[in-house]
Structures are given as C-alpha cells and as structure tokens.
DRENPA-3360 file (N, C-alpha, C; in nm, 2 decimals, always signed):
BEGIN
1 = XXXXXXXX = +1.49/+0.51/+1.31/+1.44/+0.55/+1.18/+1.40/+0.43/+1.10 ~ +1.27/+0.43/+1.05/+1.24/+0.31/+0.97/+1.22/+0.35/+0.79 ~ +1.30/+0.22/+0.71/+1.31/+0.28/+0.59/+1.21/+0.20/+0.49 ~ +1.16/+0.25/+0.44/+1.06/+0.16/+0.40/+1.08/+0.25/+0.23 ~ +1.07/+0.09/+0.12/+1.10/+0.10/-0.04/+0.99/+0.04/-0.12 ~ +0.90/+0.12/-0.19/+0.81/+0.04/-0.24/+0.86/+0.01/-0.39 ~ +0.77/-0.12/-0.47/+0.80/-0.17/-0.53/+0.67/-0.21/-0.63 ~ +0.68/-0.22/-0.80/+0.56/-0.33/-0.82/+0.45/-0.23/-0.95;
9 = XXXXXXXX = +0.48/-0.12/-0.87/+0.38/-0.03/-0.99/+0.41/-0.04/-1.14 ~ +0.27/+0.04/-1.20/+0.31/+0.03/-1.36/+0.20/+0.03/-1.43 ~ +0.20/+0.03/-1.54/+0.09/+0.01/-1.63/-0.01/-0.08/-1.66 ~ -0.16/-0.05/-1.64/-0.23/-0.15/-1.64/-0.34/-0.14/-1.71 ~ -0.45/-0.23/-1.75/-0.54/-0.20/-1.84/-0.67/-0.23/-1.68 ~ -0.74/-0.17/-1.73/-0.87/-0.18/-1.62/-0.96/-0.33/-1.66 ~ -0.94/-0.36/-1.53/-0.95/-0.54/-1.52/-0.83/-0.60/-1.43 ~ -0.72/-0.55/-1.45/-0.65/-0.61/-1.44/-0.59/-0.61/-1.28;
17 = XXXXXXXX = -0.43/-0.67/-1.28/-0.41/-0.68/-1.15/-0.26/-0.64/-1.13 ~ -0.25/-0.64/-1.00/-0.08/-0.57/-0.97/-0.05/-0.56/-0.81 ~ +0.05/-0.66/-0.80/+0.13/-0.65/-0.63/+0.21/-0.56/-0.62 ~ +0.18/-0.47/-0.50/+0.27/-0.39/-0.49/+0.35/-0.45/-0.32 ~ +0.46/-0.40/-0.31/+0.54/-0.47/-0.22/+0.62/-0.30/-0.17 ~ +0.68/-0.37/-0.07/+0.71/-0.24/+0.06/+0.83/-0.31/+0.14 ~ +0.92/-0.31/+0.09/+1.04/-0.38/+0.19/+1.06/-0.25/+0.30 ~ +1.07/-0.34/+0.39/+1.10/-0.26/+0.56/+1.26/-0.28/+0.58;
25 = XXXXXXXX = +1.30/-0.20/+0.70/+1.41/-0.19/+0.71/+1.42/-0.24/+0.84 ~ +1.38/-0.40/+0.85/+1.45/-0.48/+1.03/+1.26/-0.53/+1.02 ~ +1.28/-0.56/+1.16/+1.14/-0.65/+1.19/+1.04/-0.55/+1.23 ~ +0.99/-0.48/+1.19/+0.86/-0.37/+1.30/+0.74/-0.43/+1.27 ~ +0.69/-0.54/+1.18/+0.55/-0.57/+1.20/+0.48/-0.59/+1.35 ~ +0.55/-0.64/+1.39/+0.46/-0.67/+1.53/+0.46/-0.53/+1.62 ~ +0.54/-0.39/+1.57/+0.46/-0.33/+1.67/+0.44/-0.22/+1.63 ~ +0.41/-0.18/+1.45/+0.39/-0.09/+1.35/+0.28/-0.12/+1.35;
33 = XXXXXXXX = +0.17/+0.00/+1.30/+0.08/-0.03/+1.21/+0.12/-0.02/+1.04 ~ +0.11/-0.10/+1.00/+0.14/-0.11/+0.84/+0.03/-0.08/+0.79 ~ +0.05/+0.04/+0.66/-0.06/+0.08/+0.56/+0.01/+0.09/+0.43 ~ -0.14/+0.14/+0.33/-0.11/+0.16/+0.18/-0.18/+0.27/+0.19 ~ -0.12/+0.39/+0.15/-0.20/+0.50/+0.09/-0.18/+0.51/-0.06 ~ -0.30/+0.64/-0.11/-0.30/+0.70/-0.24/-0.34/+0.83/-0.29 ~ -0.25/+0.87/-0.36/-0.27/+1.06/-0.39/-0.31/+1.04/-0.51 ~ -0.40/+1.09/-0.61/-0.40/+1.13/-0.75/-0.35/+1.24/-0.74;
41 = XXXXXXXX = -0.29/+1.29/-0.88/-0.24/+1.45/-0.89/-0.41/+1.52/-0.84 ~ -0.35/+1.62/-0.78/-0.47/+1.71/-0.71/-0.54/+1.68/-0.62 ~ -0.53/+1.60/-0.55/-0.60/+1.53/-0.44/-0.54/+1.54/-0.33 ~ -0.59/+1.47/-0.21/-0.50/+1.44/-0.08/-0.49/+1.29/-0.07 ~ -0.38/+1.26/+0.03/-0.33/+1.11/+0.02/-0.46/+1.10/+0.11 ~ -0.51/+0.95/+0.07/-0.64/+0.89/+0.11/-0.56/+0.74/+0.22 ~ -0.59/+0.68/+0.27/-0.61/+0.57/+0.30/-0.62/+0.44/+0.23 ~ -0.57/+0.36/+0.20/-0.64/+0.26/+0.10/-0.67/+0.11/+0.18;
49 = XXXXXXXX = -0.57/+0.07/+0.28/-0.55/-0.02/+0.37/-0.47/-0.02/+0.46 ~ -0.48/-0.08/+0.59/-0.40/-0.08/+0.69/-0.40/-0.24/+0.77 ~ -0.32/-0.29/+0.85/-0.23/-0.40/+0.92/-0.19/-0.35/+1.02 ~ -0.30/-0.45/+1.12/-0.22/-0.44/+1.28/-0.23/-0.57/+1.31 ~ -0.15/-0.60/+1.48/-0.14/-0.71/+1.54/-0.36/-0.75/+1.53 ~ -0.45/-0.61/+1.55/-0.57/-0.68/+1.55/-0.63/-0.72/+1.42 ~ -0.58/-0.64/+1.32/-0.65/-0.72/+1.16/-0.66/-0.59/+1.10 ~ -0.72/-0.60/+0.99/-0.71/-0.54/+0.85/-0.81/-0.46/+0.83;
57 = XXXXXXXX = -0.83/-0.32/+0.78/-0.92/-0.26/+0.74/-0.89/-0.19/+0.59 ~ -1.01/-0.18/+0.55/-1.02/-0.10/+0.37/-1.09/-0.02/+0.34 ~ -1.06/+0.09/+0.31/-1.11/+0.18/+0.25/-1.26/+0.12/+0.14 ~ -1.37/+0.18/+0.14/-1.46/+0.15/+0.10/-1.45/+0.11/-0.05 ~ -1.37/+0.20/-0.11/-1.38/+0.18/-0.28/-1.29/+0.10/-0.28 ~ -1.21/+0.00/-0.21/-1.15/-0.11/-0.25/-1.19/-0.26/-0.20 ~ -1.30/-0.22/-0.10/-1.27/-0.36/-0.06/-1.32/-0.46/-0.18 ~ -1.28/-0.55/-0.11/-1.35/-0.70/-0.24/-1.24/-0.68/-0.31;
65 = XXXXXXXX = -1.15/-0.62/-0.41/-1.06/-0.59/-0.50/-0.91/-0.62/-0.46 ~ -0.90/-0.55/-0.30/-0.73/-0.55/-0.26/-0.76/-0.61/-0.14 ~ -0.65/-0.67/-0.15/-0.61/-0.77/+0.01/-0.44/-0.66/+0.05 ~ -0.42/-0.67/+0.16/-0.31/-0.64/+0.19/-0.28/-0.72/+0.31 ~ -0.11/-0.75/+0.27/-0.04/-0.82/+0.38/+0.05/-0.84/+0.42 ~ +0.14/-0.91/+0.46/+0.29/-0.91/+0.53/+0.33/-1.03/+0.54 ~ +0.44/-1.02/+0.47/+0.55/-1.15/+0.54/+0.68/-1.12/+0.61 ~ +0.64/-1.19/+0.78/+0.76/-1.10/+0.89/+0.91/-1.19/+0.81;
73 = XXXXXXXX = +0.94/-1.26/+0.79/+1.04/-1.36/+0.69/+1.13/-1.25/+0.62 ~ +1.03/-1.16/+0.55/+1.11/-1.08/+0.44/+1.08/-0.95/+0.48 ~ +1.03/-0.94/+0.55/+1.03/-0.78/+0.62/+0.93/-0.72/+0.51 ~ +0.85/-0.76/+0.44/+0.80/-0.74/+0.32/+0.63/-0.71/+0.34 ~ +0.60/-0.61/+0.30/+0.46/-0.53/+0.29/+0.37/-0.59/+0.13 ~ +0.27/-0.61/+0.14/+0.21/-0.59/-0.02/+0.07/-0.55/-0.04 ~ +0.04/-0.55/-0.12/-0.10/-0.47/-0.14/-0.15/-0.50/-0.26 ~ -0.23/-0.67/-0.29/-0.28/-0.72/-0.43/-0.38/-0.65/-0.44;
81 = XXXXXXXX = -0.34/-0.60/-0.57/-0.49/-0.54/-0.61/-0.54/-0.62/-0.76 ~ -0.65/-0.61/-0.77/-0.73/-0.71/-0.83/-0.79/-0.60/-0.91 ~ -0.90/-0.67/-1.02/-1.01/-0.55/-1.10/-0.96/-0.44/-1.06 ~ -0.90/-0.40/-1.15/-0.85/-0.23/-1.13/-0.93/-0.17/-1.21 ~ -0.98/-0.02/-1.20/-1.02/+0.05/-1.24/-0.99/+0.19/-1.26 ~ -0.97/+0.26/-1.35/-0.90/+0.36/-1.40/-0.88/+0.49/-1.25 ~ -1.00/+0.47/-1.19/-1.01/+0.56/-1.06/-0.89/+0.50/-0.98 ~ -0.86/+0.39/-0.98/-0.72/+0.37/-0.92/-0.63/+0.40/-0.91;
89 = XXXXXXXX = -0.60/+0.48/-1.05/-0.50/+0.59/-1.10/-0.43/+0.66/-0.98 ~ -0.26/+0.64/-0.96/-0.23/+0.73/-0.83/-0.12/+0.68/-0.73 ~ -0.03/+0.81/-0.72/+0.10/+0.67/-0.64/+0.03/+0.64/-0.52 ~ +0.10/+0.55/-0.47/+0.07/+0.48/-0.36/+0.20/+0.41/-0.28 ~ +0.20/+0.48/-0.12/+0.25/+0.51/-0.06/+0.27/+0.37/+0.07 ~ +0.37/+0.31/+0.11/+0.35/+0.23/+0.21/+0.37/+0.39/+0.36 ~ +0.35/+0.33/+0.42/+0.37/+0.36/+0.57/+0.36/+0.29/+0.68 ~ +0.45/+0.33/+0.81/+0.45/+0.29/+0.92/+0.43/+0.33/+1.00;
97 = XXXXXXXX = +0.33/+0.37/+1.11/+0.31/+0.40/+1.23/+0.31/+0.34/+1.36 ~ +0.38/+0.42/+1.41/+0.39/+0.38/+1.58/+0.39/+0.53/+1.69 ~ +0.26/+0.55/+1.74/+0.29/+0.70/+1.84/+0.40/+0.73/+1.86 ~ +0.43/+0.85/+1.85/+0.44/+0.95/+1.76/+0.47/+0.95/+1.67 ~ +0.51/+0.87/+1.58/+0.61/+0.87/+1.46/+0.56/+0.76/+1.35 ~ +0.55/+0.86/+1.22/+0.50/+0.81/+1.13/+0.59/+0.83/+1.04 ~ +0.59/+0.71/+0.92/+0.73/+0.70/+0.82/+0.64/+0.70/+0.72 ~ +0.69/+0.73/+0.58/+0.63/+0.69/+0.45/+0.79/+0.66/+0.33;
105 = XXXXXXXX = +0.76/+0.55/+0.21/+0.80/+0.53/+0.11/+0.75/+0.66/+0.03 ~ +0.92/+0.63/-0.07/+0.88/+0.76/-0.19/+0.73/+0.76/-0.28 ~ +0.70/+0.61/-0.30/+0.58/+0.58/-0.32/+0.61/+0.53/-0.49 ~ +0.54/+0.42/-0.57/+0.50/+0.39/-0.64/+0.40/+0.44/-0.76 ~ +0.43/+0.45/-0.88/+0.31/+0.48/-0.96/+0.20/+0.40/-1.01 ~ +0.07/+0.38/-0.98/+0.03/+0.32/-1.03/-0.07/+0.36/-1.16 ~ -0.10/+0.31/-1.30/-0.16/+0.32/-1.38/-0.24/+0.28/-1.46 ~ -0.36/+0.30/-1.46/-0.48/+0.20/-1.47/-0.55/+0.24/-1.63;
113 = XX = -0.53/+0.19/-1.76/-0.56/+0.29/-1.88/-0.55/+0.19/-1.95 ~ -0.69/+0.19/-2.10/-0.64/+0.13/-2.19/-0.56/+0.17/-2.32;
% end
C-alpha cells in the first residue's frame, strides 16, 4: 500500500506561483509512475502532469507554466506552478501508478482569484 500526502495549496492571485509537494510513503520513484492531477467542482479529474524512469509529459494548458518533479532523498513529489491563472482553480491530486494498482492523495486546494 502506497501513501501518498499532498501539501502546498492555497490562495493565489493570477500571476502568481505555488509548489505543491507529495510526500510518498518509502522509495517507489524508480518503479511508479508519478503524476499531478486536477478536478474543478463539476468536472472530471484531468491529468496535469506525469514522471517516469523515461521523462515527463503535460497536459496542454500547462505546459511552459508547471514543471514537475521528484526528489528520491525525500521521497518527495512536486509540481511548480508558475503564471497561474484563474482556470487553474481546483484540487489537485498526486498519484502513483504501477499495473494494476493505482493510489491517489486526499488532494490539495488550489486557488487562483483576485
């Protein structure tokens, strides 16, 4: 069972920026896929970014804005996000996958408003 705690969310003005962080529970980067998802109320959880041993992929409406990445040291997930924009509005969820079995954090709020 992998436990994963996200961290980092909160109020933001559009422009602005915000790390969000994902502590893991033991070492799985090297054979998880690490991601960030995001739900607005009414929506479905989207994709935002993902981390494997081959590299990194983003969801269209973020790239250029969010990097995501890992430090195996701290067991630690994150997800800079940069120029935010109000459409960013929306918790956001770490996850880990490994066939068959996929885990998620309770998830983070994030808030993008002036």
């Amino acid at each position: 069972q992998v436990q994963l705690v996200e961290s980092g969310g909160g109020l933001v003005q559009p422009g602005g920026s915000l790390r969000l962080s994902c502590a893991a529970s033991g070492s799985i980067f090297s054979t998880y896929a690490m991601g960030w998802y995001r739900q607005a109320p009414g929506e479905q959880r989207d994709l935002v970014a993902i981390i494997t041993s081959a590299g990194t992929n983003y969801a269209d409406s973020v790239k250029g804005r969010f990097t995501i990445s890992n430090d195996n040291a701290k067991n630690t997930l994150y997800l800079q996000m940069n120029s935010l924009k109000p459409e960013d509005t929306a918790v956001y969820y770490c996850s880990a996958e490994r066939f068959p079995n996929k885990y998620w954090g309770h998830g983070t709020q994030v808030t993008v408003s002036s």
